[in-house]
VEXZATI-200471 format. One record per residue (C-alpha): x, y, z; residue in three letters. Coordinates in steps of 0.02 Angstrom, whole numbers, padded with zeros to 5 digits, always signed. Example, Ala and Ser with C-alpha at 12.3 -4.5 7.8 and 13.67 -1.06 7.14 Angstrom:
2
+00615-00225+00390Ala/+00684-00053+00357Ser/
//
This chain:
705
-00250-00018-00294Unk/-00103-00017-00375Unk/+00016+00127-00430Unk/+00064+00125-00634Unk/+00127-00022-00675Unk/+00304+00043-00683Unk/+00284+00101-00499Unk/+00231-00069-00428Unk/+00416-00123-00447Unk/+00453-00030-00319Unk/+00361-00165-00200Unk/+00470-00302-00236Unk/+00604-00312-00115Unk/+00793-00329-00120Unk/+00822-00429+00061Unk/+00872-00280+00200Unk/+00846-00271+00376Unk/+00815-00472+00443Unk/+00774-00455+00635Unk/+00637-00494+00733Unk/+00580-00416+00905Unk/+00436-00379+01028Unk/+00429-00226+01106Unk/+00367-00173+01287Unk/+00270-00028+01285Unk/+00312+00116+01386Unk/+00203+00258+01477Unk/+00183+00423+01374Unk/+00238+00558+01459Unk/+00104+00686+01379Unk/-00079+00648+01301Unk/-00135+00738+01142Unk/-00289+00749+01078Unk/-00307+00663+00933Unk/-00461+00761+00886Unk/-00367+00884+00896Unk/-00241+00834+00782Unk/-00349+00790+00639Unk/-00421+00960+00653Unk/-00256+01044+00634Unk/-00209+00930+00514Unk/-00349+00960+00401Unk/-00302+01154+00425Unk/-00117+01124+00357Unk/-00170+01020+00219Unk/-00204+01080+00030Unk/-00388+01054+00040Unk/-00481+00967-00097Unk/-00692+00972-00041Unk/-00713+00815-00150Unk/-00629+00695-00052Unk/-00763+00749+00112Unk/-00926+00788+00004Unk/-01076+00700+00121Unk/-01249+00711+00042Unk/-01418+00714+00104Unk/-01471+00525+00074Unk/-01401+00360+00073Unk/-01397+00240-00088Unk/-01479+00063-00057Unk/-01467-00005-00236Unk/-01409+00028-00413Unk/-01485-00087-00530Unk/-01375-00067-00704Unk/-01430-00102-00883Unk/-01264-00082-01009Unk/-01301-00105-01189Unk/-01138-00130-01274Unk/-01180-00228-01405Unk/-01140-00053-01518Unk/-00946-00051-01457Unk/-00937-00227-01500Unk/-01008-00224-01673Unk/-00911-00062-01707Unk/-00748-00046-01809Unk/-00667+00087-01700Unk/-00658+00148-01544Unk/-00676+00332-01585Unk/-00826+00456-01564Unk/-01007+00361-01594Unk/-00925+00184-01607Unk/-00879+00201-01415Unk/-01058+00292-01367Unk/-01183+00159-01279Unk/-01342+00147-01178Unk/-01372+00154-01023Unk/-01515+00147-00890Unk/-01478+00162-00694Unk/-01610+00129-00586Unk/-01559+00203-00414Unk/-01661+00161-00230Unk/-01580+00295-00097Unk/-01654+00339+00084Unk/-01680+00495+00122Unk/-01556+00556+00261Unk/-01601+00726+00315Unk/-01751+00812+00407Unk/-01817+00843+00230Unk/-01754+00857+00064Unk/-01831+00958-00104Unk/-01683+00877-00223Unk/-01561+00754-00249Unk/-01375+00787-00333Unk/-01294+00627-00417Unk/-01145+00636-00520Unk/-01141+00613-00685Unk/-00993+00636-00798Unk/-00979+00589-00999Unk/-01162+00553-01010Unk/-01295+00636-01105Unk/-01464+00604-01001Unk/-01592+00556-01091Unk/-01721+00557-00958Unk/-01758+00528-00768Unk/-01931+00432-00723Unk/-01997+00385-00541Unk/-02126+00293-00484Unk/-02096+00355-00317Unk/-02210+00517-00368Unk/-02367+00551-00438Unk/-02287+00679-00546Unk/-02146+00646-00640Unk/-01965+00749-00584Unk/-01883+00872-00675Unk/-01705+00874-00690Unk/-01550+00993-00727Unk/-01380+00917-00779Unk/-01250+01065-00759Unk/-01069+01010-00772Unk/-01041+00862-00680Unk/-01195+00861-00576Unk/-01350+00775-00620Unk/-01506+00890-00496Unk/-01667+00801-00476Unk/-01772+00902-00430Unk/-01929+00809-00326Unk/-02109+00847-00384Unk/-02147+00819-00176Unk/-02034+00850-00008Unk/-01974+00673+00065Unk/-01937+00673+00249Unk/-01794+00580+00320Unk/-01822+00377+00320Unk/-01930+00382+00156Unk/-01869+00303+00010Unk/-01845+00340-00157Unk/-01816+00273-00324Unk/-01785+00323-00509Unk/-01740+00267-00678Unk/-01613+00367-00772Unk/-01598+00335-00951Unk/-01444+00409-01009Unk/-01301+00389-01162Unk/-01120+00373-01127Unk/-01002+00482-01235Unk/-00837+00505-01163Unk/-00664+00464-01221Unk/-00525+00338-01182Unk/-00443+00328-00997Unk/-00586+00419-00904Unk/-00695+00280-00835Unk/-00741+00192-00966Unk/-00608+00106-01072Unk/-00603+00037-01252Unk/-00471-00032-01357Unk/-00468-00133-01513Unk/-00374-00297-01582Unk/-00204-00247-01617Unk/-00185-00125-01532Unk/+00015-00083-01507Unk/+00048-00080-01317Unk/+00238-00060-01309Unk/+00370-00197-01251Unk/+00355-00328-01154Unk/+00462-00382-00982Unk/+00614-00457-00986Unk/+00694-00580-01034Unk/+00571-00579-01182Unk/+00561-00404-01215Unk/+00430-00434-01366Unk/+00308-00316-01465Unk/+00138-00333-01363Unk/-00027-00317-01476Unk/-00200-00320-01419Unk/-00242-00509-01494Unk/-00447-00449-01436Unk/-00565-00318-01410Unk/-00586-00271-01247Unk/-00696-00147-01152Unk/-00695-00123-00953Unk/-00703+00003-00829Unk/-00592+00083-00719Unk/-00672+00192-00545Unk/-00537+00253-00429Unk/-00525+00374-00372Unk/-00679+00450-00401Unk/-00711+00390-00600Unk/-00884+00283-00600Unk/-00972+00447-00596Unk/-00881+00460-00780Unk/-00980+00278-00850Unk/-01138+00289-00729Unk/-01231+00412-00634Unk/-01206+00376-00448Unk/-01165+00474-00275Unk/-00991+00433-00313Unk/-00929+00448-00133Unk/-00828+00302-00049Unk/-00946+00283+00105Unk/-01102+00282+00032Unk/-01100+00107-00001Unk/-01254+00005-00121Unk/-01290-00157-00181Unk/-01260-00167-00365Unk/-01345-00283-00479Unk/-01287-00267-00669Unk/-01346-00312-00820Unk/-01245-00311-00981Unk/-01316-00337-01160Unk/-01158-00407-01310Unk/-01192-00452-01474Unk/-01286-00648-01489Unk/-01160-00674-01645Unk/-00992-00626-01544Unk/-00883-00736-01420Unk/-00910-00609-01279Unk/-00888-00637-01104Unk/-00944-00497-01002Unk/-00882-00504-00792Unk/-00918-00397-00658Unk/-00967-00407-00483Unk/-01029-00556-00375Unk/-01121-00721-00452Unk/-01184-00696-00647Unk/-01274-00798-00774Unk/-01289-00802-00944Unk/-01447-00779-01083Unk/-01439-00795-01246Unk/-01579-00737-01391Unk/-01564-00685-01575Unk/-01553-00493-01521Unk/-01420-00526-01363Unk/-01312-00619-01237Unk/-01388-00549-01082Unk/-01255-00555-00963Unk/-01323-00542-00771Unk/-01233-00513-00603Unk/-01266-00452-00426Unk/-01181-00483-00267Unk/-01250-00515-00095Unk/-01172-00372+00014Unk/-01153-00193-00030Unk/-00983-00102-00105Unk/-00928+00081-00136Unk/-00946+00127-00315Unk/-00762+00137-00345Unk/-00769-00044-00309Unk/-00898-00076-00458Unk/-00835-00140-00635Unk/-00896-00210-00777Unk/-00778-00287-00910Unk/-00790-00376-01086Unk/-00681-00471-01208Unk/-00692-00631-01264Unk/-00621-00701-01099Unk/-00600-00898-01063Unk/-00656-00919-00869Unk/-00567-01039-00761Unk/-00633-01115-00584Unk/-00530-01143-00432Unk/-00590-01141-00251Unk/-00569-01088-00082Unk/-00588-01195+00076Unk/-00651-01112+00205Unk/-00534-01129+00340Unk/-00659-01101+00474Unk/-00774-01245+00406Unk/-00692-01358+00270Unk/-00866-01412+00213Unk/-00900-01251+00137Unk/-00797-01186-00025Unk/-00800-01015-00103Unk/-00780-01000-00297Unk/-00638-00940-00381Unk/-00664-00857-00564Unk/-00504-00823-00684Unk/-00561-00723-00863Unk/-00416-00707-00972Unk/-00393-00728-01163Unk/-00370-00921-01199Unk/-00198-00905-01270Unk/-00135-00835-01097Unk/-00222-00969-00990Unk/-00061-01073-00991Unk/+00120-01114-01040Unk/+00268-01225-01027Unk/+00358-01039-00970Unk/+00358-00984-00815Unk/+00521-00855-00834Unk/+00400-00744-00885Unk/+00439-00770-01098Unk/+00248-00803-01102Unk/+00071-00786-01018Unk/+00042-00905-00902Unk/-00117-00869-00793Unk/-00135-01065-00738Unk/+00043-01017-00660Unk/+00034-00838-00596Unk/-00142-00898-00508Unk/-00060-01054-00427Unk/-00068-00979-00239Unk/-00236-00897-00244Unk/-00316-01003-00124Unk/-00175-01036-00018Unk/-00162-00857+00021Unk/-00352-00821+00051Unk/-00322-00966+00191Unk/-00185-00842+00252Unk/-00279-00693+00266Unk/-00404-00793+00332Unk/-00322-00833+00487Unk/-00253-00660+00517Unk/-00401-00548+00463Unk/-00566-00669+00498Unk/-00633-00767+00346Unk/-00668-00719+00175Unk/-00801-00613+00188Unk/-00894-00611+00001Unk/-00972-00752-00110Unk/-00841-00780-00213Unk/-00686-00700-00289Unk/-00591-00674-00460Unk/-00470-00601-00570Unk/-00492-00526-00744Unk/-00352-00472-00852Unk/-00350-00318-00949Unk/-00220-00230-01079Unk/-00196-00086-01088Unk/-00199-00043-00904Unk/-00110+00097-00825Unk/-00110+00021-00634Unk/-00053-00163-00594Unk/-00210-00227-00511Unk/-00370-00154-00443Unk/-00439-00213-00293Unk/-00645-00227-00367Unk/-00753-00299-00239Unk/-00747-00504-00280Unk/-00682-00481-00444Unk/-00505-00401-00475Unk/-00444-00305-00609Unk/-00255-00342-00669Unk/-00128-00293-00791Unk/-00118-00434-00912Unk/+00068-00417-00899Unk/+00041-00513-00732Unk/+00012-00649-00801Unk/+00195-00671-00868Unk/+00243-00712-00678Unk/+00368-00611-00545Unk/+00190-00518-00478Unk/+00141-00638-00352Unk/+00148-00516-00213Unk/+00024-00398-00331Unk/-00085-00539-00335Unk/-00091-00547-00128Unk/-00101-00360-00123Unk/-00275-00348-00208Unk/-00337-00501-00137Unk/-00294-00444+00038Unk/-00403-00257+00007Unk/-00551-00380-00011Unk/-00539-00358+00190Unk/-00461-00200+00195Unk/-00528-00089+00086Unk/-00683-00177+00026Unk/-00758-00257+00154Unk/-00680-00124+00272Unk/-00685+00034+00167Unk/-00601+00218+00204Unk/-00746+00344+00206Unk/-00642+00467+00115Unk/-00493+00478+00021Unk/-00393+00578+00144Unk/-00412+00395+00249Unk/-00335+00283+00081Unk/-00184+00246+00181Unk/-00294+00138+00282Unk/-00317+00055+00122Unk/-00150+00047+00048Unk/-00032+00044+00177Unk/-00142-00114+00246Unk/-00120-00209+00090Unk/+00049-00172+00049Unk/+00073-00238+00224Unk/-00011-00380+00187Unk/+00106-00424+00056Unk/+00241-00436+00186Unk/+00139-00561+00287Unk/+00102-00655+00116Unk/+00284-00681+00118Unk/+00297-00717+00294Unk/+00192-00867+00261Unk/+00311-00959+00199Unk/+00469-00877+00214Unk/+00493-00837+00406Unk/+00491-00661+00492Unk/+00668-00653+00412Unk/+00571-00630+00245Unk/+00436-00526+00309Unk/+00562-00410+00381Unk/+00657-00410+00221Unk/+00517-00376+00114Unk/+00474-00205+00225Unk/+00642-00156+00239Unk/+00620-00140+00044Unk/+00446-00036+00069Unk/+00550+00067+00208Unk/+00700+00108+00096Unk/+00586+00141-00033Unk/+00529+00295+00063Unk/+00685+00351+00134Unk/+00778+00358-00043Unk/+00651+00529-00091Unk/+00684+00656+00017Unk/+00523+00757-00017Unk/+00411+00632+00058Unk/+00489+00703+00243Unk/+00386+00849+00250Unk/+00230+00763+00191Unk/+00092+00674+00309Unk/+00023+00515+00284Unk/-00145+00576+00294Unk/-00215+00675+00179Unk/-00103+00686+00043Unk/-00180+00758-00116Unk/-00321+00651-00217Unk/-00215+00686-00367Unk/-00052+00601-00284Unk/-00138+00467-00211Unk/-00072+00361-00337Unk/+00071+00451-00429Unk/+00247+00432-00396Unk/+00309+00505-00269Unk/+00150+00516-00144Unk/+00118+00361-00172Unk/+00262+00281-00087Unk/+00166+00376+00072Unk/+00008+00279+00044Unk/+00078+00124+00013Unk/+00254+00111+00069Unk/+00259+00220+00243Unk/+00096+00187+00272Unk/+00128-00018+00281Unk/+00272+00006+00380Unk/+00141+00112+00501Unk/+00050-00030+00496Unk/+00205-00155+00554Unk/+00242-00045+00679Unk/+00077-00067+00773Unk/+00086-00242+00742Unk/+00255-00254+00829Unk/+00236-00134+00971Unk/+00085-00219+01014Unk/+00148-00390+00990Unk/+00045-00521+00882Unk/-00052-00610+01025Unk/-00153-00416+01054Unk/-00127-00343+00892Unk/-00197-00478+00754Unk/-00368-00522+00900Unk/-00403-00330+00901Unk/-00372-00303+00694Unk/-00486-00453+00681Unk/-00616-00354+00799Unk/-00603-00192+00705Unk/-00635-00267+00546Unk/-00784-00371+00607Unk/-00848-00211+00675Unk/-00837-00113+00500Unk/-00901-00209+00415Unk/-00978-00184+00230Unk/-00947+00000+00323Unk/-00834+00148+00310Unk/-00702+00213+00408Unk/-00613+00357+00468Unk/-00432+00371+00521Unk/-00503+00437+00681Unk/-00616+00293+00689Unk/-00477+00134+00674Unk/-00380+00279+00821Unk/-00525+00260+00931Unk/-00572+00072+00888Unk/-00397+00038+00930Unk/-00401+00112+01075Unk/-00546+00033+01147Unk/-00475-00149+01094Unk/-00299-00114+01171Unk/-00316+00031+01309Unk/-00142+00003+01384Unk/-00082+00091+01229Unk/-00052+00290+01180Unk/-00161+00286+01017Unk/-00158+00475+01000Unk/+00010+00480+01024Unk/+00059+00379+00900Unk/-00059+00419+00757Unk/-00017+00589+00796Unk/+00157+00554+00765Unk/+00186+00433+00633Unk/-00017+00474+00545Unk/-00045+00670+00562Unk/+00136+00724+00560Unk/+00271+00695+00446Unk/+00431+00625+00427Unk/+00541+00490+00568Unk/+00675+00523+00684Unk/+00831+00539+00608Unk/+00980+00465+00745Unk/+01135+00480+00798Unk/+01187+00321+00919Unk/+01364+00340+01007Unk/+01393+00207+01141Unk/+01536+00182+01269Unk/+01569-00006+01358Unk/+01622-00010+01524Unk/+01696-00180+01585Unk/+01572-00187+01754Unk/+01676-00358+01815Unk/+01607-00528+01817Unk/+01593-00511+01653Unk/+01474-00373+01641Unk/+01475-00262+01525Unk/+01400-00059+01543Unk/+01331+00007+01412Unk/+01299+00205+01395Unk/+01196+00251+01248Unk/+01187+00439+01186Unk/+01047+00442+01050Unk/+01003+00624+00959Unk/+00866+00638+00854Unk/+00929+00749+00728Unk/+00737+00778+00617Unk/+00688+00938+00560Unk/+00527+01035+00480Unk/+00382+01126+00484Unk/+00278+00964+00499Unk/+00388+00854+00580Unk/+00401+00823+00768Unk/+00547+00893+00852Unk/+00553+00736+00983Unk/+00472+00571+00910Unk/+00427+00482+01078Unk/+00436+00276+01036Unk/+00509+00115+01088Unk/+00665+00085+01005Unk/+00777-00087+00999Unk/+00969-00099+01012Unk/+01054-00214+00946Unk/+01220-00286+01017Unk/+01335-00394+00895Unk/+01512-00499+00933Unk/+01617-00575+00797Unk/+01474-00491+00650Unk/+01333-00591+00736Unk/+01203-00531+00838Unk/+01218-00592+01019Unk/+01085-00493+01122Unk/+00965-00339+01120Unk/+00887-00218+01230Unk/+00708-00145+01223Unk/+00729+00071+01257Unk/+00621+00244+01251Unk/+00668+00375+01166Unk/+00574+00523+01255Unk/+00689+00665+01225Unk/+00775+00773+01084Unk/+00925+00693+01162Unk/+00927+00537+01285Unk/+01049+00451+01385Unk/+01010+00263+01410Unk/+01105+00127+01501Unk/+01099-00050+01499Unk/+01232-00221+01546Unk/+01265-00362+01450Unk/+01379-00509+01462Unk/+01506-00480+01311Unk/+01599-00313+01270Unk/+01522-00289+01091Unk/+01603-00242+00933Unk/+01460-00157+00851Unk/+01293-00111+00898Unk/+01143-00050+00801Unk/+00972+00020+00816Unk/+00826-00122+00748Unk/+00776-00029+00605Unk/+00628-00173+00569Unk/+00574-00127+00720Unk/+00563+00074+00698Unk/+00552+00168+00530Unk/+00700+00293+00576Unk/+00872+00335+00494Unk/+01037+00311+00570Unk/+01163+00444+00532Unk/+01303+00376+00632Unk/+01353+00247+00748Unk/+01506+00260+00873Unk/+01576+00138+00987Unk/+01704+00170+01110Unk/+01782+00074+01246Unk/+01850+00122+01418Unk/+02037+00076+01387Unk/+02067+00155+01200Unk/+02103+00312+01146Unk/+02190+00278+00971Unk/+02127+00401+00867Unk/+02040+00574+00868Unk/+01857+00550+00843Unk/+01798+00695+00777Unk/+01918+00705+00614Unk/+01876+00547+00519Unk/+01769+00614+00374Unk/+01718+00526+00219Unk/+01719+00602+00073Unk/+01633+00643-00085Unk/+01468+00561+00020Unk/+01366+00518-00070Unk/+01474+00469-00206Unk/+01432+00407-00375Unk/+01457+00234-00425Unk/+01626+00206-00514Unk/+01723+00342-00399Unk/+01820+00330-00281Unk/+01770+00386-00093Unk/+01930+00435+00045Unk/+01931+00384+00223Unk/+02023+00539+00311Unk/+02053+00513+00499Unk/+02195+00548+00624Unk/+02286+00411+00729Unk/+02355+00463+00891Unk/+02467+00280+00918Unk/+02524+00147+00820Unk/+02381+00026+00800Unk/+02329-00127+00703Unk/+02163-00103+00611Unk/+02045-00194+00518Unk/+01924-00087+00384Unk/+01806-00176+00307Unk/+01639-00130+00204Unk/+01468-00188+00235Unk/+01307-00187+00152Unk/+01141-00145+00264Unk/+01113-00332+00293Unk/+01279-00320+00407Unk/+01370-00436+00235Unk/+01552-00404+00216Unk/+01549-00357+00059Unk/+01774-00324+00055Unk/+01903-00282+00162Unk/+01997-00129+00151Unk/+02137-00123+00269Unk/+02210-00241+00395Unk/+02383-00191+00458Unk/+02452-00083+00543Unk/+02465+00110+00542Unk/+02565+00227+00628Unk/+02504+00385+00712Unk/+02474+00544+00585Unk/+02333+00594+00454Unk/+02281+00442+00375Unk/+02186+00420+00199Unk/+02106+00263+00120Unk/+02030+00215-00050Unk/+01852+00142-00049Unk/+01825+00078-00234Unk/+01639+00082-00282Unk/+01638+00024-00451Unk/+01578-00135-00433Unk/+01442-00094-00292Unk/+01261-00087-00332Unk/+01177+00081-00274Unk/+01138+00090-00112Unk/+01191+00120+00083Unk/+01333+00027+00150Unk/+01439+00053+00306Unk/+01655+00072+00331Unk/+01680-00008+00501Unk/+01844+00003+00591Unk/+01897-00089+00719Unk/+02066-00105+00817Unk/+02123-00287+00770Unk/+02110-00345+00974Unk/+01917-00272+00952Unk/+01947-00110+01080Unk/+01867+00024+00974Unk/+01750+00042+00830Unk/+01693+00174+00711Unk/+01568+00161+00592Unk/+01527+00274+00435Unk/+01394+00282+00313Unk/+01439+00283+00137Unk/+01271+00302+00004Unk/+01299+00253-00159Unk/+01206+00329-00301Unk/
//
C-alpha cells in the first residue's frame, strides 16, 4: 500500500547512482543467532500486542450480505443516511484443545443478533468495546467446525473503514500543469482495511494471517446506475427491490485485502497472456467514472484511465517471469476520490487515487500490481513483518523500470529510494522491523518500510547474483503460498534455498538493527612497474548508536575511474571498524569511489594520493558553511606547500561536471575559493581537485539544502 498521496512522490526518482555489479560472497567471520535477534529485537521495540494477537481458531469463509441501497438513496452522508445492513456469515475451525468462546472484532457496528446452526441452542453474545464474545452453548474440540450468522448495523463515521462521499464534493487542487478545482462529479462509497480497519465495516478476526475465502454480496438501488466491485469474478441481478451485485474469488485473502466499492463506475476489459501458456488469458477489469475513461491529454491536464492503464499487462508478463505466474483469477483497478493513500494493493482488484489517472503514476500502478505476489498471495503474518510487503514492491518498481530501461535505470530509480532515506536523519536509529503500526505508513517511518526496506531487498538480489537469487524468490513464494509469513520465516527459507550464504548475519544487520555504515575511503597508488598500479585502501566506518552496529560486516565494490569514466572495479570485505585492503590495476586512477548501488552506505570523504606528490597539506582543506543553503556562497580553505597547477571542478552524484571552478595555477600559502550555489538544485555534490598532470586528488562533499 501506498503512503498519502503526497508521500508517494517521494518514489519517483531523479537519476543517481548508474552502476551495475555482482558481488562474491565472502565467509562470515562470526554466526549469530537470528532467533536470537528477533527476540532481542522484539525486547527493544515499543510494543503494540495488536500487531501479534493469535486466536484460538482459524476462519475458512466469510460469506457477506451489504445492503446499501439506504446510502445510495440518501441525500447526505451524515449520521442515519450513512448507517446500513449487514449480515456476516462466518465458517472458522476450531484450533485449540477446546474452546468455550470465540472473540471477533467488531468496530462501528451495532449487532443486531448472532444465530448458529452449528448448536442445538442458540449462542449468547457480549459486544464490549471493540470485541464481539460468542459465547458457545457447547465446548468444540480442536478440528470441529463452526459457523454463524451475525446480523449487525453499521454506524460509524467518515475515514474509519467505511467511506462515503457525495457528488460535489470539493477535494482540493489538482496536479500540475492543470492545477484545477477537483469536485466529486458521483457518489461514491468503498472501503478502506489497512492496517487493521475491516473490523470497523464487518465483524471478522481481523488479523493478517488468518486468511478466508470471501464471497460478497452487495444490494444498490434497481432505479440507480450503480456499479458495485469487489473481490474476484461477480455477476449482476436485477429485480424491482435491487441490483444484487455478487462476487467471490477462488483462493483465500487476509481481511485487509477485502473491499467492496460503489459508484456509478464504467468497467473496461483488457487481458493478460499467460506467459507460461499463451492459450490461457486472465481478465483485466478497469471501474472508473466514464468521463475519466479517456482523453486526447496525456500531460496529465485530464483523466485518462485508457492511458494510465496502457502497460498493465505488459508488466504482469514481467513479474511473471521474475516471481512465477499470476497467481489469482483475474485482476483490476478501481478508482476512488477522495483517497488518502495512492493505491491499495486489494487482492485482484486494486484500489487507486483517481488522481492516477491524470498520468506520471505508472510506477504506482506496478507497485500494487506487484503485492498481488508479495503481499497477497505471499502475505506478512503480522505487521511488525510489512517490510516484507513494502520494501518488496517498492522494489519491484525498480525492476518495472528495469524492463525497459536497462540496470542503468533500475539503479537510478533505487538510488532515488536510497537518498530518500538518507536525507532524514531520524530514520538511523530506527529498525526495519517492527516499526510502530501507527508509522507504518506516515511520513517519516514509512520511508523504512518502503524505501530502506527495497533497497534491503536489492541488496540480496545483488549479493546473491540473479541466476540464485530470482530461482530461490520464485521457490519461497511458491512455498507461501495463499500463506503467511514471518521475517524469520523468508531468513530461514532463504537459507535453506541458498546455504552458501550468512542469512543471520545479514538480516541481523541490515533487518533487526538500524542504520548503514557510514565511510571514510582514503586510497594511495603505488606505480608497481609494468604498468601496475598498487592500490592501498583505508576504509573507517564512522556509524554510531544505540541500535546500530559498530562494524557492518558486507561486501563492498570500488570503483576505479580515469579521465571521469569508470575503467575497472574491485569486489572487497569490510570486516572491521577499520580495514586496510589492497588491490592492482593497470592505470594510476584519478578518482575512485565506493558502488553505492551496490551497498546502502554513506561516504563522508574520499582521498586519493599518489606516491610522488606532496603539494599540499591534507588535513587543512575545510569547506565551509557545509551544508550550505542554496543561494550562498560556500569557501574552499586549504594550504599549498609548492607552486602547482590545479583543476577544481564540481560534480553532481552521477559523477556530471556540473562547472569548473579553478584551473591555473597557485602558488604555495592559504588558499580560498568561491563555490556559487545559486543556481544548483538541492542536493549532494562533490569539489574534486586534481593537480593538472593528474598526481593527486581530493575530494569534498558539499550538501546543498
Amino acid at each position: 500500500m501506498r503512503n498519502i498521496l503526497l508521500a508517494c512522490l517521494l518514489f519517483f526518482p531523479s537519476l543517481l547512482f548508474s552502476q551495475s555489479y555482482i558481488f562474491i560472497d565472502q565467509p562470515f567471520e562470526k554466526k549469530v543467532s537470528l532467533k536470537s535477534e528477533l527476540k532481542k529485537s522484539n525486547n527493544k521495540i515499543l510494543k503494540d500486542e495488536s500487531a501479534l494477537i493469535k486466536r484460538d481458531y482459524d476462519v475458512l469463509k466469510y460469506t457477506l450480505t451489504l445492503d446499501w441501497r439506504n446510502i445510495f438513496k440518501s441525500k447526505t452522508t451524515e449520521g442515519p443516511d450513512r448507517y446500513y445492513k449487514g449480515i456476516n456469515k462466518i465458517d472458522l475451525v476450531i484450533d485449540t484443545i477446546k474452546l468455550n468462546k470465540i472473540e471477533l472484532d467488531a468496530v462501528n457496528q451495532l449487532i443486531d443478533s448472532v444465530k448458529s446452526t452449528s448448536f442445538e441452542y442458540q449462542p449468547t453474545y457480549v459486544q464490549s468495546g471493540d470485541l464481539l464474545t460468542i459465547n458457545l452453548p457447547s465446548q468444540k474440540l480442536k478440528g470441529d467446525t463452526i459457523s454463524f450468522e451475525i446480523y449487525y448495523t453499521y454506524i460509524g463515521k467518515n475515514n474509519s473503514g467505511f467511506n462515503l462521499y457525495p457528488q460535489g464534493k470539493y477535494i482540493g487542487q489538482g496536479p500540475p500543469p492543470k492545477r484545477d478545482s477537483i469536485f466529486l462529479i458521483h457518489r461514491i462509497a468503498y472501503t478502506m482495511s489497512e492496517t487493521s480497519f475491516a473490523r470497523n465495516w464487518m465483524p471478522c478476526n481481523d488479523q493478517p494471517d488468518d486468511k478466508a475465502y470471501f464471497d460478497v454480496t452487495v444490494l444498490t438501488p434497481p432505479d440507480l446506475p450503480i456499479v458495485a466491485v469487489s473481490n474476484g469474478l461477480g455477476s449482476l441481478q436485477t429485480t424491482t427491490d435491487s441490483r444484487t451485485w455478487h462476487y467471490s474469488s477462488q483462493y483465500p485473502m487476509a481481511t485487509y485485502l477485502m473491499q467492496v466499492t460503489a459508484s456509478e463506475f464504467e468497467m473496461h476489459q483488457d487481458s493478460y497472456t499467460k506467459v507460461t501458456n499463451p492459450n490461457i488469458s486472465i481478465p483485466l477489469f478497469y471501474y472508473v467514472w466514464g468521463e475519466d475513461w479517456t482523453s486526447d491529454t496525456t500531460d496529465g491536464g485530464a483523466y485518462n484511465a485508457e492511458n494510465s492503464f496502457r502497460n498493465t499487462s505488459a508488466m504482469m508478463g514481467v513479474y511473471a517471469k521474475l516471481f512465477g505466474e499470476f497467481p489469482f483469477e483475474s485482476y483490476g483497478m478501481v478508482a476512488v476520490q477522495p483517497f488518502d493513500f495512492g493505491g491499495m494493493e486489494h487482492q485482484t482488484m486494486t484500489s487507486i487515487n483517481r488522481t492516477w489517472l491524470r498520468g506520471w503514476y505508472e510506477t504506482g500502478i506496478a507497485h500494487e500490481l506487484s503485492h498481488q505476489w508479495i503481499g497477497d498471495l505471499m502475505t506478512c503474518a503480522t505487521w511488525y513483518d510489512i517490510w516484507l510487503n513494502e520494501g518488496g514492491a517498492t522494489w519491484s518498481e525498480a525492476l518495472w523500470v528495469e524492463s525497459y530501461a536497462g540496470s542503468s535505470g533500475y539503479d537510478d530509480y533505487l538510488g532515488y529510494t536510497a537518498y530518500s532515506y538518507f536525507r532524514d536523519t531520524s530514520l538511523y536509529q530506527i529498525p526495519i522491523y517492527a516499526v510502530p503500526i501507527n508509522g507504518i505508513f506516515t511520513y517519516p517511518l514509512s520511508i523504512l518500510t518502503y524505501n530502506k526496506a527495497g533497497f534491503v531487498y536489492n541488496m540480496l538480489r545483488k549479493q546473491i547474483g540473479d541466476s540464485v537469487f530470482f530461482p530461490a524468490f520464485r521457490n519461497i513464494i511458491k512455498k507461501f503460498s495463499f500463506k503467511s509469513i514471518e521475517t524469520i520465516d523468508f531468513a530461514e527459507a532463504l537459507k535453506k534455498e541458498v546455504p552458501d550464504f550468512d542469512f543471520d548475519q545479514f538480516f541481523n544487520q541490515w533487518i533487526f538493527s538500524a542504520g548503514h555504515p557510514i565511510l571514510n575511503l582514503s586510497a594511495f597508488s603505488y606505480n608497481w612497474g609494468n604498468n601496475k598500479y598498487k592500490i592501498t585502501l583505508d576504509i573507517t566506518q564512522k556509524q554510531s548508536g544505540l541500535n546500530i552496529p559498530n562494524v557492518f560486516k558486507t561486501p563492498i565494490r570500488i570503483l576505479f575511474f580515469k579521465d571521469s569514466t569508470q575503467q575497472t572495479y574491485r569486489d572487497l570485505y569490510l570486516s572491521n571498524r577499520e580495514d586496510t585492503l589492497e588491490t592492482f590495476i593497470d592505470f594510476r586512477p584519478d578518482s575512485i569511489a565506493i558502488d553505492q548501488t551496490s551497498l546502502l552506505c554513506q561516504v563522508q570523504e574520499t582521498t586519493l594520493g599518489v606516491n610522488d606528490a606532496n603539494i599540499y597539506s591534507n588535513d587543512n582543506i575545510t569547506v565551509y558553511p557545509n551544508p550550505i543553503a542554496k543561494g550562498d556562497k560556500a569557501n574552499i580553505n586549504f594550504h599549498l606547500n609548492n607552486y602547482a597547477n590545479l583543476e577544481i571542478s564540481l560534480f553532481d552524484e552521477l559523477g556530471r561536471k556540473v562547472r569548473d571552478i579553478y584551473s591555473n595555477y597557485l602558488s604555495n600559502g592559504n588558499m580560498q575559493l568561491e563555490v556559487k550555489t545559486d543556481d544548483l538544485q538541492s542536493g549532494i555534490y562533490f569539489i574534486k581537485i586534481q593537480a593538472n598532470d593528474g598526481s593527486m586528488l581530493k575530494i569534498l562533499k558539499l550538501v546543498v539544502i
